[in-house]
ROKOL-468591 format. One record per residue (C-alpha): residue number from 1; residue in one letter; x, y, z. Coordinates in steps of 0.25 Angstrom, whole numbers, plus 5000, padded with zeros to 4 digits. Each point is the difference from the previous one (the first is absolute). Example, Ala and Ser with C-alpha at 12.3 -4.5 7.8 and 13.67 -1.06 7.14 Angstrom:
<sites>
[site 1; 'A'; [5049; 4982; 5031]]
[site 2; 'S'; [5006; 5014; 4998]]
</sites>
This chain:
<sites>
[site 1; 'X'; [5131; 4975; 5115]]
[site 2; 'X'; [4987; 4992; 5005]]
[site 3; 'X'; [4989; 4999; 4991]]
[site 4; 'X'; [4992; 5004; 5011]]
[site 5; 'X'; [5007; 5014; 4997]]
[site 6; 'X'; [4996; 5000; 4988]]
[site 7; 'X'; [4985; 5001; 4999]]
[site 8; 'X'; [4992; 4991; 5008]]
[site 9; 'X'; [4990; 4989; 4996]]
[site 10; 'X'; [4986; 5006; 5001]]
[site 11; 'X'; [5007; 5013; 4993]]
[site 12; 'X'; [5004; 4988; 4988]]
[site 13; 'X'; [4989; 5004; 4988]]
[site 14; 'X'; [4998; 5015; 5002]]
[site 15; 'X'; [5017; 5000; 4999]]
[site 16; 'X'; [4998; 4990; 4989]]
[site 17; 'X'; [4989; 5008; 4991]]
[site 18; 'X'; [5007; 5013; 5002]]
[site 19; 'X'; [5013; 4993; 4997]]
[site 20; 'X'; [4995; 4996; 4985]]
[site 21; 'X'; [4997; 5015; 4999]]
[site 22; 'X'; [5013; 5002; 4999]]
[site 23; 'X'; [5001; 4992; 4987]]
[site 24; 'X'; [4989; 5007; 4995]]
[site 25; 'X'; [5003; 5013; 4999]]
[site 26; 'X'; [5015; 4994; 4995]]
[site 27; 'X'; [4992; 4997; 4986]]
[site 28; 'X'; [4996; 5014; 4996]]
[site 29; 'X'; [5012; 5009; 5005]]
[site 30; 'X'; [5008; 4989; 4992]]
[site 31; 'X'; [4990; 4999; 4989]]
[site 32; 'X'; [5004; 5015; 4996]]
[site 33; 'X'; [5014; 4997; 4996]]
[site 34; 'X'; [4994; 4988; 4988]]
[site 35; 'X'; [4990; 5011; 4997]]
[site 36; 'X'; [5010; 5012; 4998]]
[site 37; 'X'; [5007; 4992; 4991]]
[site 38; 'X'; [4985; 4995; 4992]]
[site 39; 'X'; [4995; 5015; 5002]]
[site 40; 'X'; [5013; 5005; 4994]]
[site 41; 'X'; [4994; 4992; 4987]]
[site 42; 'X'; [4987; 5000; 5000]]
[site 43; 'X'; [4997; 5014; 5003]]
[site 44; 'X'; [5017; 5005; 4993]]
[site 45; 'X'; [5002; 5007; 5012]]
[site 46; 'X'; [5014; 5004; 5005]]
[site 47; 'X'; [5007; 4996; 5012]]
[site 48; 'X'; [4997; 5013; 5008]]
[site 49; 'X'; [4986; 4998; 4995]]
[site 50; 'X'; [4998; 4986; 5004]]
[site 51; 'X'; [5005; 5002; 5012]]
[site 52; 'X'; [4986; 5007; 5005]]
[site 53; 'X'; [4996; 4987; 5001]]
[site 54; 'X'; [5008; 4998; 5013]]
[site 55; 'X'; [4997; 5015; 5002]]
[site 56; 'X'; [4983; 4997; 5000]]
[site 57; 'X'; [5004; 4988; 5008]]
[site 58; 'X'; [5008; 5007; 5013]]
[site 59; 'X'; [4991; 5010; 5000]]
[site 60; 'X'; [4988; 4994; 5004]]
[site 61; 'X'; [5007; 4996; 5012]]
[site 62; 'X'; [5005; 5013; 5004]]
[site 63; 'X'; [4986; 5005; 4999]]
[site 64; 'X'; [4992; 4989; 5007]]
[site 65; 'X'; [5009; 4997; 5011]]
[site 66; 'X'; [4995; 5011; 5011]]
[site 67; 'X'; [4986; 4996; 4995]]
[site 68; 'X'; [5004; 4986; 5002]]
[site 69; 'X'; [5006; 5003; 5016]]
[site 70; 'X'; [4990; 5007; 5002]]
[site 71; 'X'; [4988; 4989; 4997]]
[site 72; 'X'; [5010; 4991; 5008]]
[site 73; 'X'; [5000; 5009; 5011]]
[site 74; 'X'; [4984; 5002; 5000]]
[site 75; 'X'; [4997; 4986; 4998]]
[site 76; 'X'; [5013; 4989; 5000]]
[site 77; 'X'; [5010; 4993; 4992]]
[site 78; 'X'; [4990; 4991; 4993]]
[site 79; 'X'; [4991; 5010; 4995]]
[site 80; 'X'; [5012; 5007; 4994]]
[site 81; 'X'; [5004; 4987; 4993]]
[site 82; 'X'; [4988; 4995; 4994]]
[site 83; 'X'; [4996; 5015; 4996]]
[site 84; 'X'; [5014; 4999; 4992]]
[site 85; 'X'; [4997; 4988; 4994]]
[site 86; 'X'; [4988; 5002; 4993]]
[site 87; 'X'; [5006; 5013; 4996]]
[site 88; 'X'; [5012; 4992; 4994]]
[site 89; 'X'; [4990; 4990; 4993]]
[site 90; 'X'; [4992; 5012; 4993]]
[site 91; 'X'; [5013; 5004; 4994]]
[site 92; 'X'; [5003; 4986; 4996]]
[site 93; 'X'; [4987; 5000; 4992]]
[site 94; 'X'; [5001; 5011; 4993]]
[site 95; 'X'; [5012; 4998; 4992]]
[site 96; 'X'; [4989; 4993; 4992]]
[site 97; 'X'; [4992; 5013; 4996]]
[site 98; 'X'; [5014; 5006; 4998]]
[site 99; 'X'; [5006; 4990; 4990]]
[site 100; 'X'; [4987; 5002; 4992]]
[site 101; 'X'; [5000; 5014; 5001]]
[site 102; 'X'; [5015; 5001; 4996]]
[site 103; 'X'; [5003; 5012; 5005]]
[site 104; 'X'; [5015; 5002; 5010]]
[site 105; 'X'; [4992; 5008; 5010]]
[site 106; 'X'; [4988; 4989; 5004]]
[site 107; 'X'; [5012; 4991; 5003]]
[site 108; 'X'; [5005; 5011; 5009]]
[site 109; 'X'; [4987; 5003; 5007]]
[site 110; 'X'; [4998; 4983; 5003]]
[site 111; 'X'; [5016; 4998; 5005]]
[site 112; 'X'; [4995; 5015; 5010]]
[site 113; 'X'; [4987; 4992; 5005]]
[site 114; 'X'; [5009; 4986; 5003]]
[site 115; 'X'; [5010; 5008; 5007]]
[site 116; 'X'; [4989; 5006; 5008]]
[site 117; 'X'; [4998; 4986; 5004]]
[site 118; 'X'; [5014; 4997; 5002]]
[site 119; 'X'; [5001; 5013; 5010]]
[site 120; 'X'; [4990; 4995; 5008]]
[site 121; 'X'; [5007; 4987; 5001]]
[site 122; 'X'; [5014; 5003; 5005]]
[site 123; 'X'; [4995; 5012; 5008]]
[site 124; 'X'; [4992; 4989; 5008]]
[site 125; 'X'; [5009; 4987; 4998]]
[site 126; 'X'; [5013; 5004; 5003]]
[site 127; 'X'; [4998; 5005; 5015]]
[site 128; 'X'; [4990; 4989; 5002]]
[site 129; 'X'; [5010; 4990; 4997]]
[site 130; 'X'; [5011; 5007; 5007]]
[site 131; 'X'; [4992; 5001; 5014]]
[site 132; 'X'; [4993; 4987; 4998]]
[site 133; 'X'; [5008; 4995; 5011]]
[site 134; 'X'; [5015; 5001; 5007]]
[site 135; 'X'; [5005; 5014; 4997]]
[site 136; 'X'; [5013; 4996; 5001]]
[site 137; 'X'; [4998; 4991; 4988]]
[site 138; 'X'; [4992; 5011; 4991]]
[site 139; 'X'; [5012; 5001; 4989]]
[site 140; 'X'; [5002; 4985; 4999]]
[site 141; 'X'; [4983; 4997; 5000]]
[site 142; 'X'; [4999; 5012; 4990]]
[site 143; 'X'; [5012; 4995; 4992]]
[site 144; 'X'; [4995; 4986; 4999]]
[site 145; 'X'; [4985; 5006; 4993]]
[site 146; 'X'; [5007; 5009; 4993]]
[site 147; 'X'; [5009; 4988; 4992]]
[site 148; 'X'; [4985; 4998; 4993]]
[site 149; 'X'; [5000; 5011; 4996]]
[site 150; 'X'; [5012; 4996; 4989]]
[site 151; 'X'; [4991; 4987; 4997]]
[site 152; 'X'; [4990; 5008; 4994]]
[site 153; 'X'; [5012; 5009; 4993]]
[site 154; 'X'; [5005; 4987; 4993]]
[site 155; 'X'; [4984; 4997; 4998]]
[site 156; 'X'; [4998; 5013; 4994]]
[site 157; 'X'; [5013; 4998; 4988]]
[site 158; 'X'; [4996; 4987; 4998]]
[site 159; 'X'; [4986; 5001; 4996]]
[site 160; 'X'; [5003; 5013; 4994]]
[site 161; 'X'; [5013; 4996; 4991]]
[site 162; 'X'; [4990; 4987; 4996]]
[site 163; 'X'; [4987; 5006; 4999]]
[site 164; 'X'; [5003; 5016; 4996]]
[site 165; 'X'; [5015; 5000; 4994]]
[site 166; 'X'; [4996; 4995; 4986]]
[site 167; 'X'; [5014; 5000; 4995]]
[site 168; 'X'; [4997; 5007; 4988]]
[site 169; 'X'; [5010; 5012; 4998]]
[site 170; 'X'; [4996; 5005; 4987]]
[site 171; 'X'; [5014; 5009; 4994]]
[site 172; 'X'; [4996; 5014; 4995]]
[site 173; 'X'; [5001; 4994; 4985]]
[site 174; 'X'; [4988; 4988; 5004]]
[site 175; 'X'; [4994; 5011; 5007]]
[site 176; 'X'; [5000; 5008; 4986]]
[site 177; 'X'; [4994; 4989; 4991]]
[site 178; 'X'; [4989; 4997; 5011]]
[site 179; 'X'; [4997; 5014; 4999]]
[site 180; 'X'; [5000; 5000; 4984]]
[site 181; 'X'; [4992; 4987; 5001]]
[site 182; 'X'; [4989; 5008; 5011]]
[site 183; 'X'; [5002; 4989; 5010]]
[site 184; 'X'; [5008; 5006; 5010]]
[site 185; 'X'; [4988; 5006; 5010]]
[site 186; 'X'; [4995; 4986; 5001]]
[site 187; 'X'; [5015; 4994; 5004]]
[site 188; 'X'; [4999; 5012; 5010]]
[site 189; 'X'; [4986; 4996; 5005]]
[site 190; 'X'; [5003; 4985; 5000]]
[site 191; 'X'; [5013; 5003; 5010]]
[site 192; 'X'; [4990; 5008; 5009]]
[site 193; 'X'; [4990; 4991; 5002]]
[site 194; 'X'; [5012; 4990; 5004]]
[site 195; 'X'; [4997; 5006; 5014]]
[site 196; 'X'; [4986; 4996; 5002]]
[site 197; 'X'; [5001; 4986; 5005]]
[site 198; 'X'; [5011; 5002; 5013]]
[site 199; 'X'; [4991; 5012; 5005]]
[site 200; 'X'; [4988; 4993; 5001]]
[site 201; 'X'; [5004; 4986; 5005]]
[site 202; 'X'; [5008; 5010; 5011]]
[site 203; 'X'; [4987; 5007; 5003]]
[site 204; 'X'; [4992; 4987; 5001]]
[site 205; 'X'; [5011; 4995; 5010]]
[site 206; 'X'; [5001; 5012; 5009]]
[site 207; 'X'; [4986; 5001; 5001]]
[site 208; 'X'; [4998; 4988; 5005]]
[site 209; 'X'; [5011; 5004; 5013]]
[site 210; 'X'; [4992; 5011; 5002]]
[site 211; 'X'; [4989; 4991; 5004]]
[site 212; 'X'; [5006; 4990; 5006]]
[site 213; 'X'; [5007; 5011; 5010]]
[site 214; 'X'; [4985; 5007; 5002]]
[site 215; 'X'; [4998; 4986; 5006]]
[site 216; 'X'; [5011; 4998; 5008]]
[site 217; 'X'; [5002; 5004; 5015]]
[site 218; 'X'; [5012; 5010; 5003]]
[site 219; 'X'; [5006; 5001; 5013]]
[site 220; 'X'; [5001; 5015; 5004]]
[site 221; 'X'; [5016; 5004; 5000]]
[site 222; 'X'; [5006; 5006; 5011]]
[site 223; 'X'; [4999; 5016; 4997]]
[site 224; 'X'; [4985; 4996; 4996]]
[site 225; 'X'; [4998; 4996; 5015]]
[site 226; 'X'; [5008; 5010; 5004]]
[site 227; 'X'; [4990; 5012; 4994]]
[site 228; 'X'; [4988; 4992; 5006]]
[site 229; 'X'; [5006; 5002; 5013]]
[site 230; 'X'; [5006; 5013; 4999]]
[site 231; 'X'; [4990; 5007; 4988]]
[site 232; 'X'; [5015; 5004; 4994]]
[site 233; 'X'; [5000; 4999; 4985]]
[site 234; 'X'; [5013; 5006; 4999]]
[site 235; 'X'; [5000; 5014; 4991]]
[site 236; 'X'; [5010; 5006; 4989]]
[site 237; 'X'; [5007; 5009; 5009]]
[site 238; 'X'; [5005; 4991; 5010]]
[site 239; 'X'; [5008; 4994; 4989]]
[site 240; 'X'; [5009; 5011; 4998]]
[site 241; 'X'; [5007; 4994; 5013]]
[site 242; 'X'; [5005; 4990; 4994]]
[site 243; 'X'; [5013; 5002; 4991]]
[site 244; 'X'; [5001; 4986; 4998]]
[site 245; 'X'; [4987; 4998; 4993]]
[site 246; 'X'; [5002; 5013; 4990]]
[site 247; 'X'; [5013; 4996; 4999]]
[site 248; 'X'; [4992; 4985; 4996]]
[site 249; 'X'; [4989; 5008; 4990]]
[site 250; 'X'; [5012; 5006; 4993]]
[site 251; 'X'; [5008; 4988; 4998]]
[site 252; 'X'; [4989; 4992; 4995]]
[site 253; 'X'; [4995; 5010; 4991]]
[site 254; 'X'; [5015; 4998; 4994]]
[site 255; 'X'; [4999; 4984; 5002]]
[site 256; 'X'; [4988; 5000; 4990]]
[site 257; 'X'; [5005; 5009; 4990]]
[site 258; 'X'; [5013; 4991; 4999]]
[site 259; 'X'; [4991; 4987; 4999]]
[site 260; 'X'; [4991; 5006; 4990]]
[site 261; 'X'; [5010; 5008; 4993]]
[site 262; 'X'; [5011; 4985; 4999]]
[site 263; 'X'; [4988; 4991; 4995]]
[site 264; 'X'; [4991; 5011; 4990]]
[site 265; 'X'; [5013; 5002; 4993]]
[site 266; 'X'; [5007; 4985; 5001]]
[site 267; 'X'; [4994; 4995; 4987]]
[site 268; 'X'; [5004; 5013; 4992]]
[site 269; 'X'; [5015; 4998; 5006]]
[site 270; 'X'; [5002; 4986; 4997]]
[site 271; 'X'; [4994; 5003; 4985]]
[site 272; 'X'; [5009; 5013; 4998]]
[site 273; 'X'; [5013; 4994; 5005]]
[site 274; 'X'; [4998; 4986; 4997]]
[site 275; 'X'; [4991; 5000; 4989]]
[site 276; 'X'; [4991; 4989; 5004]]
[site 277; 'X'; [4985; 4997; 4996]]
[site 278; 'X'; [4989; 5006; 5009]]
[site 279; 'X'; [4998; 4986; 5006]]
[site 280; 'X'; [5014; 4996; 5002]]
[site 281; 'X'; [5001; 5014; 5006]]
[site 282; 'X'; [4986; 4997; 5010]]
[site 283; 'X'; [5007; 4988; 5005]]
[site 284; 'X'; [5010; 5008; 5005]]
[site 285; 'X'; [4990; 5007; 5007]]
[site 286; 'X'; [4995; 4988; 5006]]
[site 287; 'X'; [5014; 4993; 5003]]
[site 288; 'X'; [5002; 5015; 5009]]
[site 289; 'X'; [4986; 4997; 5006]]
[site 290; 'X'; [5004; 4988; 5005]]
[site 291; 'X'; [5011; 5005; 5006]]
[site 292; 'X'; [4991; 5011; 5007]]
[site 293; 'X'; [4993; 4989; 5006]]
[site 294; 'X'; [5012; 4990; 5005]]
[site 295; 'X'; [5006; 5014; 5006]]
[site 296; 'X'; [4985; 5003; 5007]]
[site 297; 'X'; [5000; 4984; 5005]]
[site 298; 'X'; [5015; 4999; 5005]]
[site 299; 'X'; [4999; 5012; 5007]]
[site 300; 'X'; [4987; 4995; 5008]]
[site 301; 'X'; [5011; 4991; 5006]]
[site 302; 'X'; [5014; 5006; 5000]]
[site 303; 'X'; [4991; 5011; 5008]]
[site 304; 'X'; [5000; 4990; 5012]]
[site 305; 'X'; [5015; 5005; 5001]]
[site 306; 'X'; [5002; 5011; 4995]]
[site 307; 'X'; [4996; 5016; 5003]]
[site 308; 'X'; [4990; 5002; 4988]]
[site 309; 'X'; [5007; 5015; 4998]]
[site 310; 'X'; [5012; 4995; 5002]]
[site 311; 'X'; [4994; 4988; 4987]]
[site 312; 'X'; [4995; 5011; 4992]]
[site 313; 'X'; [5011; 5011; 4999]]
[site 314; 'X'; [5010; 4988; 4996]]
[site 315; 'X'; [4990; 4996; 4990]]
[site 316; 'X'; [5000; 5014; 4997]]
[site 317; 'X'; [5014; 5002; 4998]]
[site 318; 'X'; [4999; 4989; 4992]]
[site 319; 'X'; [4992; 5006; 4989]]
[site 320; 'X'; [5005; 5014; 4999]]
[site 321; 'X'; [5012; 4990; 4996]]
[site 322; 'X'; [4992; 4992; 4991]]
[site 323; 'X'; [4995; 5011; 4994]]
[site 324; 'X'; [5012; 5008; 4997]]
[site 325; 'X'; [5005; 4990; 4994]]
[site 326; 'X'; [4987; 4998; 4990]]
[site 327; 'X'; [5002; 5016; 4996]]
[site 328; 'X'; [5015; 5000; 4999]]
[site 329; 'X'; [5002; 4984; 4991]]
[site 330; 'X'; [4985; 5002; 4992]]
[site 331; 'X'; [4998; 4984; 4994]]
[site 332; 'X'; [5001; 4988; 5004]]
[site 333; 'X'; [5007; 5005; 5014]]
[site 334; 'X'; [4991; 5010; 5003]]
[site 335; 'X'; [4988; 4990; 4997]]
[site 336; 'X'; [5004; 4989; 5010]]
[site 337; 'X'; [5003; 5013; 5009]]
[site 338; 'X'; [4987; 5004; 4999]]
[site 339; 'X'; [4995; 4988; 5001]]
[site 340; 'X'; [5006; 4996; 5015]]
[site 341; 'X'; [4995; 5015; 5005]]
[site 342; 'X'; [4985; 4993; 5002]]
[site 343; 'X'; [5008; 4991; 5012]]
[site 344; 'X'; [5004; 5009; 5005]]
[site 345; 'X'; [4988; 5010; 4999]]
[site 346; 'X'; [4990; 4989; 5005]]
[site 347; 'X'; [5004; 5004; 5015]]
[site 348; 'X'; [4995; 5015; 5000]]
[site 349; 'X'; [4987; 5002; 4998]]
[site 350; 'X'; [4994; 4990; 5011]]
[site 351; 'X'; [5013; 5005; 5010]]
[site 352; 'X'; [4999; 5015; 4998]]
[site 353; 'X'; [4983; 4997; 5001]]
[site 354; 'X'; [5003; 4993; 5014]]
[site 355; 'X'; [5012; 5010; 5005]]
[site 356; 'X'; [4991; 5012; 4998]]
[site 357; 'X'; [4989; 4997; 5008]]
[site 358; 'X'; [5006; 4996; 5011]]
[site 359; 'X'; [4997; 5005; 5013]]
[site 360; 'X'; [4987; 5009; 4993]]
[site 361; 'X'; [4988; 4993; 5007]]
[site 362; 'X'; [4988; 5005; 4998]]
[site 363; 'X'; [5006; 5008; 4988]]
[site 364; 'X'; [5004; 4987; 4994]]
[site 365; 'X'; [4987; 5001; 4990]]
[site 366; 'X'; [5003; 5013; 4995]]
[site 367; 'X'; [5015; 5000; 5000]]
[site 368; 'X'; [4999; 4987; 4991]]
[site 369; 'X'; [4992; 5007; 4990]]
[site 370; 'X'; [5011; 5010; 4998]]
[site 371; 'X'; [5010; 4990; 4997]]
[site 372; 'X'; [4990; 4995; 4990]]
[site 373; 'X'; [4999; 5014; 4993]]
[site 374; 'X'; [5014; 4997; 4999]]
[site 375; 'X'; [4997; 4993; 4989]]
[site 376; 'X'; [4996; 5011; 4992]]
[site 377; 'X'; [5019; 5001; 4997]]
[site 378; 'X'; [4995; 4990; 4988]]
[site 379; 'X'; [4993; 5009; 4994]]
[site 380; 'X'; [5011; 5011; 5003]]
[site 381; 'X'; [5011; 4992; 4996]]
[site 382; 'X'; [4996; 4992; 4988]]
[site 383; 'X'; [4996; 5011; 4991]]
[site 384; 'X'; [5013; 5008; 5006]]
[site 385; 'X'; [5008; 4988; 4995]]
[site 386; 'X'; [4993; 4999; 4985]]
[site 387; 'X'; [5004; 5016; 5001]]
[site 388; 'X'; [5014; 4998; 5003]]
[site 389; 'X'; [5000; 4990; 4989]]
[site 390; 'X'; [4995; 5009; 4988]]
[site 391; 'X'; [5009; 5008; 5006]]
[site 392; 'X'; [5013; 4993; 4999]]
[site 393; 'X'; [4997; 4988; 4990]]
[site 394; 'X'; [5005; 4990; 5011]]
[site 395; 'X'; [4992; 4991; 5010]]
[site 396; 'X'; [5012; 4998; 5009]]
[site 397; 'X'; [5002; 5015; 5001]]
[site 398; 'X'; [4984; 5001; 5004]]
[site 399; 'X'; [5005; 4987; 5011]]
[site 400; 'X'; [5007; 5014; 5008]]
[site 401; 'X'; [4983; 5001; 5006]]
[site 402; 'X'; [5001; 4986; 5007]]
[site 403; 'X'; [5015; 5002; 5005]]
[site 404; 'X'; [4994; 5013; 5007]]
[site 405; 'X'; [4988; 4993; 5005]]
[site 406; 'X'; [5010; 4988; 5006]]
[site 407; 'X'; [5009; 5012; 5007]]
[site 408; 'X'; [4990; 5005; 5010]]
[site 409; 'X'; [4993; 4987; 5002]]
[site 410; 'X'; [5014; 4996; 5005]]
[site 411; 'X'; [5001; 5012; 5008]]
[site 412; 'X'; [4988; 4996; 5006]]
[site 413; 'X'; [5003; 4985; 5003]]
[site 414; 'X'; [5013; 5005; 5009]]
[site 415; 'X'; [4996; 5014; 5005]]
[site 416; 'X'; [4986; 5005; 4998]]
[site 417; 'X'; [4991; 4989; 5004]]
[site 418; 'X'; [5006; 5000; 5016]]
[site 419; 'X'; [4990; 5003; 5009]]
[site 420; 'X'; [4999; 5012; 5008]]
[site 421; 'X'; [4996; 4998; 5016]]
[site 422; 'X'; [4985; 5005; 4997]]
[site 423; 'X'; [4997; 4991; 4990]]
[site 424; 'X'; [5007; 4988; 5008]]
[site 425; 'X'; [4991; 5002; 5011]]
[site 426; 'X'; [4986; 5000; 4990]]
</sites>
């Protein structure tokens, strides 16, 4: 395919500034995963109860994303986007009052306000990169922003296994004589604080986007100029004419629980079946990002040749294998199962973003902020995992949520995301 299809030359640094938000909102979403595993010390929490941090996390977007469409709507995509993130840079910040307050719940309110941010960010960047050129090259452009999106996954575990992940796993005994010795609230406290530094340096950098966005000219999409034209912004009930995009909301609402469900819970699965230290265990979280992002990069190119539905239900067959396998041979098979299910995931989120909009025109604004409430299945799914694991004692028994989640989404690569006559003619 020519480059010429794939964003055009004066479109170059709006598609480049927005593409680097595609990294940033990777850091905190994958952030979560090192600080469930830290909360889970520094505040004794149990799996279920760590798990709100995700829970806080996805919330945020399902609240803010109709506010988000609808400030794009009224104004455009870069308003929405710099609104998002000086959100995002506000809750980056204050993780410092959080640490020293050293209460769970401030943690919870700052992770709500940077996913706040993050809403606006995807509710905006997603279908402006998708339509910021050759429609029949949205998937493969979308893909190839997305694939930065694992950089700032691997980013996240990196700096989080080196500056959060202390290494220090007190047993119950050494817990015991610190408590006898009355310095066990201060070793608390110090892995806390641990948390500090990545926030704020994060904050610092995505406040600096935000400017550098608020001085940089965007061109006006295609659907943007459409409403000009037409003074059509699209509305909620035209939507319901299109099964393929419900269809689309539903499977990415499954999409995101599997993700966050696979990666929240990785570092507890290798250490239960494998019984590898916490930072052994975190880089297998980072080997499995990386994965994520070679799948996201490949598939910007094997897209050239192949249907991306017809891409993303092989690679959805692919891991309900993968998983399978994890819950039925629990050790070093199940890890490296697991481990190869990122591939294979990398595909879906950019794929079922780009097939569900298709054809929605001046709905495109407000149907993308659905499939960004979607979002809200890793707050469903990762508490109903940590449930099913109090429940039964057994993380690959709680690896039945993601098998589900793959199931549909591989019903919906083959089947539910063709589109109906209407649709094709929007």
């Amino acid at each position: 395919m020519e480059d010429h299809k794939f964003t055009t030359k004066e479109n170059l640094i709006p598609f480049t500034l927005v593409t680097a938000l595609f990294l940033f909102w990777g850091i905190p979403s994958n952030m979560n995963d090192i600080l469930i595993k830290q909360f889970m010390k520094s505040f004794e929490l149990n799996r279920l109860e760590a798990g709100l941090v995700q829970s806080a996390y996805y919330i945020g977007y399902f609240l803010i994303s109709i506010p988000a469409a609808m400030l794009m709507r009224r104004f455009n995509y870069k308003t929405g986007i710099v609104t998002g993130l000086f959100f995002f840079s506000l809750g980056a910040f204050l993780f410092y009052p959080a640490a020293h307050s050293n209460h769970f719940t401030f943690f919870l309110v700052a992770l709500f306000i940077i996913a706040t941010g993050c809403g606006f960010l995807e509710t905006g960047a997603n279908p402006f990169i998708a339509r910021l050129g050759d429609p029949a090259s949205s998937e493969r452009r979308l893909n190839f922003s997305q694939a930065f999106n694992p950089l700032g996954a691997v980013l996240a575990v990196v700096v989080g296994r080196a500056f959060i992940l202390s290494g220090v796993e007190p047993t119950v005994t050494q817990i015991s004589m610190m408590k006898q010795q009355g310095i066990y609230q201060q070793f608390l406290e110090r892995e806390t604080m641990r948390v500090i530094t990545p926030y704020l340096a994060l904050g610092t950098l995505v406040l600096i986007w935000a400017i550098l966005i608020l001085m940089t000219k965007f061109p006006r999409s295609a659907e943007e100029k459409t409403e000009t034209a037409s003074d059509s912004k699209g509305s909620f009930r035209e939507l319901l004419r299109y099964p393929h995009f419900i269809k689309g909301v539903i499977a990415q609402f499954f999409y995101v629980g599997a993700q966050v469900c696979t990666w929240s819970y990785y570092i507890q699965y290798v250490q239960d079946y494998t019984h590898q230290p916490e930072k052994l265990a975190a880089g297998f979280l980072v080997g499995t990002l990386v994965a994520f992002g070679v799948g996201r990069f490949s598939a910007a190119w094997i897209m050239k040749y192949v249907n991306p539905g017809l891409l993303m239900g092989v690679y959805g067959l692919a891991n309900v294998a993968l998983v399978s396998i994890s819950i039925l041979f629990p050790g070093w098979v199940g890890l490296w199962a697991i481990f190869f299910t990122s591939f294979f995931m990398s595909v879906m989120f950019p794929t079922i973003f780009a097939l569900a909009i298709k054809g929605l025109g001046p709905n495109t604004k407000i149907g993308s902020s659905f499939l960004v409430m979607a979002i809200i299945g890793g707050a469903a799914f990762t508490p109903l995992m940590g449930l099913m694991f109090l429940a039964t004692h057994s993380m690959a028994i709680a690896m039945t949520v993601p098998l589900i989640c793959y199931l549909f989404i591989t019903y919906y690569a083959f089947w539910g995301s063709k589109v109906k006559g209407q649709a094709m003619a929007g």
